[in-house]
C-alpha positions as CSV (number, residue, x, y, z in Angstrom):
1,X,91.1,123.7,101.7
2,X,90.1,126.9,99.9
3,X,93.4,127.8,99.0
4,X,94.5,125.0,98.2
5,X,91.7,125.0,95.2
6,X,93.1,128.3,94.4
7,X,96.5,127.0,93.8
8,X,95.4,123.8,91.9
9,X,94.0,126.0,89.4
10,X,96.8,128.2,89.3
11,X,99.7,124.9,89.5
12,X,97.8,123.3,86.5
13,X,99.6,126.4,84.2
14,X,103.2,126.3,86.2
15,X,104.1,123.3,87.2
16,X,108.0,122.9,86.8
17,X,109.4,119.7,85.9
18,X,111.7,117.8,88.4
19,X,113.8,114.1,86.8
20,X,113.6,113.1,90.4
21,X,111.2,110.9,92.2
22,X,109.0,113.0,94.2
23,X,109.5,112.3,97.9
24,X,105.9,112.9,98.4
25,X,105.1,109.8,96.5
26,X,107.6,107.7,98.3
27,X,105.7,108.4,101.2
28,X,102.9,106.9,100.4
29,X,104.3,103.7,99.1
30,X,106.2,103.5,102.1
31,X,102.8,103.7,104.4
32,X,100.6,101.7,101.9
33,X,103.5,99.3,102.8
34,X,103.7,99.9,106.2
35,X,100.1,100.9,108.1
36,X,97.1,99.0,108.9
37,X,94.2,101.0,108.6
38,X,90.5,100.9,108.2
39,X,87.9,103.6,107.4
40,X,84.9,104.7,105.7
41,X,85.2,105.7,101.4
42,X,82.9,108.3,99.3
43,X,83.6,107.6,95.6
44,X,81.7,110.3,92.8
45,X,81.5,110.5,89.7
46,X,79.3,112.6,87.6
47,X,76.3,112.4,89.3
48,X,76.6,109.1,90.8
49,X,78.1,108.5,94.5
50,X,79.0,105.2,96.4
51,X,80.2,104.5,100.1
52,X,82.4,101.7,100.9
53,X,83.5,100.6,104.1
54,X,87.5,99.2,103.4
55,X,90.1,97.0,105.4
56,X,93.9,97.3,104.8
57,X,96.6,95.4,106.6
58,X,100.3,95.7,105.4
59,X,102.3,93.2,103.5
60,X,104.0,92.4,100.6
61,X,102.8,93.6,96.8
62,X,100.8,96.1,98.4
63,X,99.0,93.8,101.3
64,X,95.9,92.5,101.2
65,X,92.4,94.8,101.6
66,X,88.5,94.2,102.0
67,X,86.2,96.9,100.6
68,X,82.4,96.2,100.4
69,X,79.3,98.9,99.6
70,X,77.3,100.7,102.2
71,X,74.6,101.5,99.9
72,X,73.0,100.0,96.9
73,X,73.3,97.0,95.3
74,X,75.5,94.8,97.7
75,X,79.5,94.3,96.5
76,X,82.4,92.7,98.1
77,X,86.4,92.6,97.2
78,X,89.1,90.7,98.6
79,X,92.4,91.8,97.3
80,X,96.3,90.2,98.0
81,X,98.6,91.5,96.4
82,X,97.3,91.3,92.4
83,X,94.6,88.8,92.6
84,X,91.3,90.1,93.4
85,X,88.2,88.2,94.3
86,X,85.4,90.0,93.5
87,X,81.2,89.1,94.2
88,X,78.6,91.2,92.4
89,X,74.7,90.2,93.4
90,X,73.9,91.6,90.1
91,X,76.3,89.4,88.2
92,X,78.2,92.7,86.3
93,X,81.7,92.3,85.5
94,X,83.9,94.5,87.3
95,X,86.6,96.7,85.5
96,X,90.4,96.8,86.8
97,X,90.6,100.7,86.5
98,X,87.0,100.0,89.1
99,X,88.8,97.8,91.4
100,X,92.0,100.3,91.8
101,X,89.1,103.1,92.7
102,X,88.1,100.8,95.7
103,X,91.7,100.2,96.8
104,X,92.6,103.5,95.7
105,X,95.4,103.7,99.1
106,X,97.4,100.8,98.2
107,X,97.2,99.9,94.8
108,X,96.8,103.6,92.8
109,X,101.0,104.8,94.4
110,X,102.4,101.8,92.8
111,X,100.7,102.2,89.5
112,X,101.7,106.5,90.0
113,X,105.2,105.2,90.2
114,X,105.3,103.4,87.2
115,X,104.2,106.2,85.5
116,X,106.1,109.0,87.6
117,X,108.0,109.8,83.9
118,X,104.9,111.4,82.8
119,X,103.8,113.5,85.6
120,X,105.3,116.5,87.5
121,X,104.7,116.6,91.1
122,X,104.2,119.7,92.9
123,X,102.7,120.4,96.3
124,X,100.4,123.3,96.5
125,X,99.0,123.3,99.8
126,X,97.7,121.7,103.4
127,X,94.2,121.6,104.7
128,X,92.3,118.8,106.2
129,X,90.5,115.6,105.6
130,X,88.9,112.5,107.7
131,X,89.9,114.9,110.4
132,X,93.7,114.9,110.1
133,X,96.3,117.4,108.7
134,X,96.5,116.8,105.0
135,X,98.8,118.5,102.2
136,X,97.8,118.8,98.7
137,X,99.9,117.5,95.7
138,X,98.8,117.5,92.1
139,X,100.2,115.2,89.5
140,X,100.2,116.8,86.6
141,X,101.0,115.7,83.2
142,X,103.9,116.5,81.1
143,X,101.8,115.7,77.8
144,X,98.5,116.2,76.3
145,X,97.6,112.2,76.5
146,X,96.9,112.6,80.1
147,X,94.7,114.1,83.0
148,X,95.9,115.5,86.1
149,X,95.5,113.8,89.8
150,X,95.0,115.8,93.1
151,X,96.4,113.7,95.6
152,X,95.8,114.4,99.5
153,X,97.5,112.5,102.2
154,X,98.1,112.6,105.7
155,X,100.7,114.8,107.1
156,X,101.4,112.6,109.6
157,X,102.2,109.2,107.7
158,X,101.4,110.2,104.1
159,X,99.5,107.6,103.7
160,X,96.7,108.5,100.2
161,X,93.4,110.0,102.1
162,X,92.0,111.1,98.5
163,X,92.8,111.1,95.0
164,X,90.8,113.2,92.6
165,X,91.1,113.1,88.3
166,X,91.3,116.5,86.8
167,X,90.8,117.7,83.8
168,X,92.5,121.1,82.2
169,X,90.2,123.4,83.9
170,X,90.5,122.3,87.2
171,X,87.6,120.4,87.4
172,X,87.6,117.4,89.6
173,X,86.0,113.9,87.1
174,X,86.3,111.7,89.7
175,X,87.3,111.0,93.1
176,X,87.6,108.8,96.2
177,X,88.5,109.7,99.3
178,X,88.4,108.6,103.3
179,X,85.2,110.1,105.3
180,X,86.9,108.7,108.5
181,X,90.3,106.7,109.1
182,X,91.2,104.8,111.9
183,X,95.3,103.8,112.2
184,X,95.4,99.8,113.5
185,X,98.2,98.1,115.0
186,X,98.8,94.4,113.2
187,X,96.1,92.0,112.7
188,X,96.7,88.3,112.7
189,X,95.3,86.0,110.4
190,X,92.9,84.4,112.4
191,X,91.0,88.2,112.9
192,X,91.5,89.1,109.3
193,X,89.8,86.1,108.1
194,X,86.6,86.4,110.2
195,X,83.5,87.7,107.9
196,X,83.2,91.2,108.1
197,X,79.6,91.1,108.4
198,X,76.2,90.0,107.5
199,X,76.0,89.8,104.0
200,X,73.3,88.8,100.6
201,X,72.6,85.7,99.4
202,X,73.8,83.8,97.5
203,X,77.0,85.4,95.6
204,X,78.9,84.8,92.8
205,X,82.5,85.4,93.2
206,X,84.7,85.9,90.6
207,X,88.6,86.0,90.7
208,X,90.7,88.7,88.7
209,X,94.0,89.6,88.0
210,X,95.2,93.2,88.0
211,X,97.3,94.9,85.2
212,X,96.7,95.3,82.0
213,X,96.3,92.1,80.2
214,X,97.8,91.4,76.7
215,X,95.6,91.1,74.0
216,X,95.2,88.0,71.9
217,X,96.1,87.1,69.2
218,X,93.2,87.0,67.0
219,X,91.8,90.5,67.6
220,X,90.3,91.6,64.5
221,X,91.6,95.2,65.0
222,X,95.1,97.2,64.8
223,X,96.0,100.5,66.5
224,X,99.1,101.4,64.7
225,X,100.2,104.5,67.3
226,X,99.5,104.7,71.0
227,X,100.3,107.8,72.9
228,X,103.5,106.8,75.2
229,X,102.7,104.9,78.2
230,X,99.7,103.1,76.5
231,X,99.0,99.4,75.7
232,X,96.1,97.6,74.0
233,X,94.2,95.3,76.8
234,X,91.2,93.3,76.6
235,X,88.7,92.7,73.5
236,X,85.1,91.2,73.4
237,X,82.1,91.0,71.1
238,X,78.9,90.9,73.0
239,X,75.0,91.3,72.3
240,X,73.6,94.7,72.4
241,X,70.7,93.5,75.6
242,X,67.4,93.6,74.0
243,X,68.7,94.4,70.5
244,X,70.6,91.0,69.2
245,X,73.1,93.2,67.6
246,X,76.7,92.4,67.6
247,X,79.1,94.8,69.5
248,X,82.6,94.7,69.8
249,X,84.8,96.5,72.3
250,X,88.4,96.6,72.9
251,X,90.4,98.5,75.9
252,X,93.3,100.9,75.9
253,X,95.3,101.1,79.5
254,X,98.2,103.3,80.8
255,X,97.7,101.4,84.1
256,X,96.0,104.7,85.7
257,X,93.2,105.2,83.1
258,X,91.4,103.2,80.8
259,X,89.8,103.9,77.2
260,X,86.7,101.7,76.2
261,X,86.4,101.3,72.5
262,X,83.5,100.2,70.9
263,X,82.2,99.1,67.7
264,X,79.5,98.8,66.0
265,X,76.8,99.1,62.8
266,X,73.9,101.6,63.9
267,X,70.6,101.2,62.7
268,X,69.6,103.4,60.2
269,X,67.1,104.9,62.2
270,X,70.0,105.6,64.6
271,X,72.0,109.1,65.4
272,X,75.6,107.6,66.6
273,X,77.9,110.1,68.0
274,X,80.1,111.7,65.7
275,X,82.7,113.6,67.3
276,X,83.0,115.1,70.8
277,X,81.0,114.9,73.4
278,X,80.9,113.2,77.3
279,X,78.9,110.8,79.0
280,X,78.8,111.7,82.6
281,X,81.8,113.3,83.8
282,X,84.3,111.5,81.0
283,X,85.3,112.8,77.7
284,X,83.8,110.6,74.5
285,X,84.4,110.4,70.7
286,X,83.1,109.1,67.8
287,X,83.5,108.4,64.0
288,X,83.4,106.1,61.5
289,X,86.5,103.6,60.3
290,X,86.4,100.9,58.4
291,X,82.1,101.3,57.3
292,X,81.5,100.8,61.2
293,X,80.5,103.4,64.1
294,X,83.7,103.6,66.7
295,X,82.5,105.5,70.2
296,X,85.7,105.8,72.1
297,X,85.3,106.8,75.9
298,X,87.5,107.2,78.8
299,X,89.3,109.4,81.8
300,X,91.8,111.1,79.5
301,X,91.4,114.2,77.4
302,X,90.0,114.4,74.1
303,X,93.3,114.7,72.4
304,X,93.9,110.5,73.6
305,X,90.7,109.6,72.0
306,X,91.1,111.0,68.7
307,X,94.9,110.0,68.3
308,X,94.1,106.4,69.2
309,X,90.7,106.6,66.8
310,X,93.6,107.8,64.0
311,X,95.5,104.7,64.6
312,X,92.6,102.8,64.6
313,X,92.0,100.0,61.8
314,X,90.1,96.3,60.8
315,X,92.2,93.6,59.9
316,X,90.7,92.3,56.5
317,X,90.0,88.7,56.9
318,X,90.2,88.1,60.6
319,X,87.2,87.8,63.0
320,X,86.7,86.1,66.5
321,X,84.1,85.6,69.0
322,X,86.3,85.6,72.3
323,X,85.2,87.2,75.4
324,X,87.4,89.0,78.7
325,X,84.9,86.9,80.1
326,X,87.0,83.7,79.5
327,X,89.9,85.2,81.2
328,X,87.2,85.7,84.4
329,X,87.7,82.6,86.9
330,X,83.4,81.6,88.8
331,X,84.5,80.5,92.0
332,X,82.2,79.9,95.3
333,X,81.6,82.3,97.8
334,X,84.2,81.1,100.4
């Protein structure tokens, strides 16, 4: 494990590019595809850690999982293939790029794949984790737009034990990875159907659909230049909570990371952030465009943020009030 944290710092330098799909990423779509597994999940970020308890049996578009929270405020997710049904006791909405976290084994190789143009793979080592023999690959970019991934997985079926986002100087943003696995042989429908537990009262499900979702048609904003790989996804306005002023926020999505843009009009006894700067472990911008405050935050290095706030501009004469929240389907807790 030491070593290998030698050599990721090292790799992120001298990584040399291959036009072929990596087979170490073909393994792990094969045993997303393949194994039925169950375990226990430690996410972090910044300063703030979760564990998760998560289900997997195989099957088609990636199979169907169950993750819900050991700690906390209570959560569950149901996922088949792209739909997700997701129940929050605190009524928050739950991001795609949050959901992919939780499923992180099954879902986060097929996105990788689809963007397997714009990263090198390179194995840099073996250690262990969840008590098996693990090797060490890092992802890492072939243009400034993007951070780095450390992905671990099991020697023995290569199936994703933990993925890590890192930035240029090695530094691991985020992370998710197994604290225990345990391999399962098939489970039929009548098993996987049974609750997994004792859970809170009541719940509000919601339904989702992963992937990036085209934007409307109304959206009172342009971006005239993404960085490759890139597409606009959702936009809202909303109420500032407590403050009755009008923000709006739009989302930028290369299927592995997602920017949050937001805009706004300060206060004038307000300091808005004007230029670099993070909150928690992620990179943020700001400036002004248009005579409003834009705050652009995300897992992607600084160099994304600016080059999407330079393509960034209103559109005189259009406004609109719709919500990602329309696109969100209530349904009752099953």
């Amino acid at each position: 494990m030491r070593r290998a944290s030698a050599l990721l710092a090292l790799t992120l330098g001298c990584v040399q590019a291959s036009a072929d799909t990596p087979p170490i990423l073909q393994r792990m779509l094969d045993a997303a595809n393949t194994l039925n597994y169950r375990g226990h999940l430690v996410q972090i970020e910044g300063n703030h850690a979760q564990s998760l308890k998560l289900e997997h049996r195989a099957g088609a578009n990636g199979g169907d999982d169950r993750v819900h929270s050991l700690q906390g405020r209570y959560w569950e997710l149901q996922r088949s293939g792209n739909v997700c049904r997701v129940a929050l006791s605190d009524a928050r909405q739950a991001s795609d790029e949050a959901l992919v976290a939780a499923v992180f084994p099954s879902l986060l190789p097929r996105r990788l794949q689809r963007l397997a143009e714009f990263y090198d793979f390179t194995v840099i080592g073996s250690g262990r984790l969840a008590d098996r023999a693990a090797d060490f690959t890092l992802a890492k970019p072939r243009d400034e737009f993007r951070f780095a991934y450390l992905l671990v997985t099991d020697t023995a079926t290569g199936l994703l034990l933990k993925v890590s986002l890192v930035d240029s100087r090695g530094r691991e943003l985020r992370q998710a990875f197994f604290a225990d696995l345990q391999l399962l042989e098939a489970s039929p429908d009548s098993d996987w159907q049974q609750a997994s537990g004792e859970t809170p009262t009541p719940l509000v499900w919601r339904e989702y659909t992963l992937g990036t979702r085209m934007p409307g048609k109304d959206i009172p904003w342009r971006i005239s230049t993404l960085p490759p790989g890139f597409a606009m996804g959702d936009y809202a306005r909303r109420q500032v909570p407590g403050g009755g002023q009008d923000v709006e926020q739009l989302t930028v999505s290369d299927g592995l990371s997602t920017i949050s843009i937001f805009i706004d009009s300060p206060a004038p006894d307000e300091q808005p952030l004007v230029g670099v700067s993070r909150v928690e472990a992620l990179p943020a911008f700001g400036t002004t465009i248009g005579g409003r405050h834009v705050t652009l935050l995300g897992a992607v290095p600084v160099a994304t943020l600016e080059h999407i706030a330079k393509g960034l501009a209103p559109i005189e004469g259009l406004q609109t009030t719709s919500s990602p929240e329309s696109s969100l389907t209530p349904i009752k807790n099953p």
